[in-house]
C-alpha positions in Angstrom: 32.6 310.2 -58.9 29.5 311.4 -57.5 30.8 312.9 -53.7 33.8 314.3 -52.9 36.0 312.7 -51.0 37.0 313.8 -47.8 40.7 314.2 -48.5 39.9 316.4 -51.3 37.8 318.9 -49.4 39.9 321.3 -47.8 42.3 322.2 -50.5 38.5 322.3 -52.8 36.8 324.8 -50.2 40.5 326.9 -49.7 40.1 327.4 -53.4 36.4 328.0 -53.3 37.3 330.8 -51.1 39.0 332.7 -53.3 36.8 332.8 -56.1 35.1 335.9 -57.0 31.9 337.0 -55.5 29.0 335.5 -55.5 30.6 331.7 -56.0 31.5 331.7 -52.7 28.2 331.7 -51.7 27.1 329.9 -54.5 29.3 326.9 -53.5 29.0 326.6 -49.6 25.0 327.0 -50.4 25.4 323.9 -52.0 28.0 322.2 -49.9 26.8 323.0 -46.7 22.6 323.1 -47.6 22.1 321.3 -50.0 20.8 323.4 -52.2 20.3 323.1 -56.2 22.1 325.1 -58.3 18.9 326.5 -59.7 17.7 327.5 -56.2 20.5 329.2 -55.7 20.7 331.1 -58.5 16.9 332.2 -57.8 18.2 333.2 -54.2 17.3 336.8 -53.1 19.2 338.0 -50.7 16.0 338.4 -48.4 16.7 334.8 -47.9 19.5 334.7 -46.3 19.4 338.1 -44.5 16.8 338.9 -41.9 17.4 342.6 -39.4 21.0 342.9 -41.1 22.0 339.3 -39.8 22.0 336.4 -41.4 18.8 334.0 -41.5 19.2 331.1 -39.2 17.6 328.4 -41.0 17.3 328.9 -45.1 13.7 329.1 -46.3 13.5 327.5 -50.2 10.4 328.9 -51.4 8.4 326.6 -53.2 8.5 329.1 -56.1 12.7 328.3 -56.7 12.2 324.1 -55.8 11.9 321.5 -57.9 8.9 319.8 -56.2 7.1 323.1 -55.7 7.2 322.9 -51.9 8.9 324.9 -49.4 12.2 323.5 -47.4 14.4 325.1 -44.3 17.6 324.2 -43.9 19.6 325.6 -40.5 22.6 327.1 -41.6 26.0 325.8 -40.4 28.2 328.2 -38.6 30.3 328.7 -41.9 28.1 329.6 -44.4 26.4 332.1 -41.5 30.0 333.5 -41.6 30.2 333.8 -45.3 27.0 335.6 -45.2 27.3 338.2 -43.0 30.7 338.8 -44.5 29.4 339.2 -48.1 26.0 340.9 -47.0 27.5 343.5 -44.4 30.5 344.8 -46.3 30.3 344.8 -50.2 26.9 343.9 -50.6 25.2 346.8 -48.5 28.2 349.0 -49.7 27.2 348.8 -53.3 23.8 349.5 -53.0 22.0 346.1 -53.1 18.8 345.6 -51.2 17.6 342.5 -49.6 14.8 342.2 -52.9 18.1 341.6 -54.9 19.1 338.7 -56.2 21.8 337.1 -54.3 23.8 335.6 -57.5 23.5 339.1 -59.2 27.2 340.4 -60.4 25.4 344.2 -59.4 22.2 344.9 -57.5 20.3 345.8 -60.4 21.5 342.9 -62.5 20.0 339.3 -63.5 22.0 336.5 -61.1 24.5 334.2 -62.8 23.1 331.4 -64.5 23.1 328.0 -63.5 25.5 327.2 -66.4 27.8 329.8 -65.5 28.3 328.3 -62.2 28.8 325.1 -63.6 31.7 326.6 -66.0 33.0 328.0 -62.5 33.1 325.2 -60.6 34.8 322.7 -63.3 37.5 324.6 -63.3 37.5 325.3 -59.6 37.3 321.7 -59.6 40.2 320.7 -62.1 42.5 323.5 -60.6 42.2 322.5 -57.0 42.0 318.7 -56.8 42.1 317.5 -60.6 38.6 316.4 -60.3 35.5 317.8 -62.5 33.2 319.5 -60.4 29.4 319.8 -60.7 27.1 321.7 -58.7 25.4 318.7 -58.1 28.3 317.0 -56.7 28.0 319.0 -54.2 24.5 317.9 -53.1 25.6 314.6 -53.2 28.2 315.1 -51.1 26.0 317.3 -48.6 24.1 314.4 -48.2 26.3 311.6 -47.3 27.9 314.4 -45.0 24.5 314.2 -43.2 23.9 310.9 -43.3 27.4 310.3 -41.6 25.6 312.7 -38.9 22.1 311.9 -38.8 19.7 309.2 -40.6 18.3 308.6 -43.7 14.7 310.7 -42.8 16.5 313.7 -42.0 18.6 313.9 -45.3 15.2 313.5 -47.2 13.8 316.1 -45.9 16.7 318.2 -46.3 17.0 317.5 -49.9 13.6 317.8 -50.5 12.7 314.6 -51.8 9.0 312.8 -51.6 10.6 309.2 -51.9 13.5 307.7 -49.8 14.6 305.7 -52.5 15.5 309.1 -54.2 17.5 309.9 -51.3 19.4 306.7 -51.3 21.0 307.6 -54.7 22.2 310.7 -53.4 24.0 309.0 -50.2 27.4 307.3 -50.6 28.5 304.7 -47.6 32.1 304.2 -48.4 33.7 301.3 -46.7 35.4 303.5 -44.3 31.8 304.7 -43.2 30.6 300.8 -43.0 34.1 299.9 -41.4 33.7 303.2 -38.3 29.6 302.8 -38.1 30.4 298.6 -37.3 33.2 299.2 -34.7 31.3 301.9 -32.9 28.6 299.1 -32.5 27.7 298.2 -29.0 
């Protein structure tokens, strides 16, 4: 299984929400932009907070992406909430700064690494729908999301990716999809 399905997301992102900090933020960065888990663990926090709010739009510098170019990706309403809630409260109150990595157990501390988060989410992923979880899952499934949304353009650029046919492997059109996209025909 390369996406999620959509009956096992809520009890996966109820679960998700109880992890420890940072994974929260680690998964809905990946869930809800799309992000690789090595971006995310590169994160500062400068990223995602502008003025003591959080960013509207994330801004992948093209040092933490895979192709070496920059991406933004608006930020939905819930990760904005996570955000401000992890930034405003514990973050701030324990003395981390917005150079600070936004994985980083402590302010002064080297982020999680990628395969830390993978451990993480396995078991996030076997505990809460019997499933095994990868980071990238998540991507994949952020992508048919937007696709179900948008169109095939916008998810490339989203993911980052030079070629559409890249894109395409990351997309899954279940027959449900096919079966709602046909009948809403005109």
């Amino acid at each position: 299984m390369r996406v999620i399905e959509n009956k096992d997301l809520p009890a996966l992102t109820a679960a998700a929400d109880l992890l420890p900090r940072p994974f929260p933020l680690a998964f809905y960065l990946m869930l809800d932009a799309g992000a690789r888990v090595g971006e995310v663990v590169q994160l500062p926090w400068s990223a995602l907070v502008w003025k003591e709010r959080p960013v509207a739009a994330l801004t992948f510098a093209a040092d933490i992406t895979k192709r070496r170019t920059e991406r933004i990706i608006p930020v939905s309403q819930r990760l904005a909430l996570l955000i401000d809630r992890m930034w405003i409260g514990p973050c701030q109150n324990l003395g981390y700064a917005p150079c600070h990595f936004a994985m980083a157990p402590q302010p002064h501390a080297h982020p999680l690494t990628a395969r830390t988060i993978q451990r993480k989410f396995a078991v996030l992923g076997r505990q809460a729908v019997n499933i095994h979880l990868t980071p990238h899952m998540l991507r994949h499934t952020f992508a048919t999301r937007l696709l179900r949304a948008s169109n095939l353009p916008t998810v490339q650029a989203a993911l980052g990716h030079q070629r559409i046919t890249t894109t395409q492997i990351y997309t899954h059109v279940s027959p449900d999809d096919m079966r709602e996209a046909i009948n809403d025909m005109r």
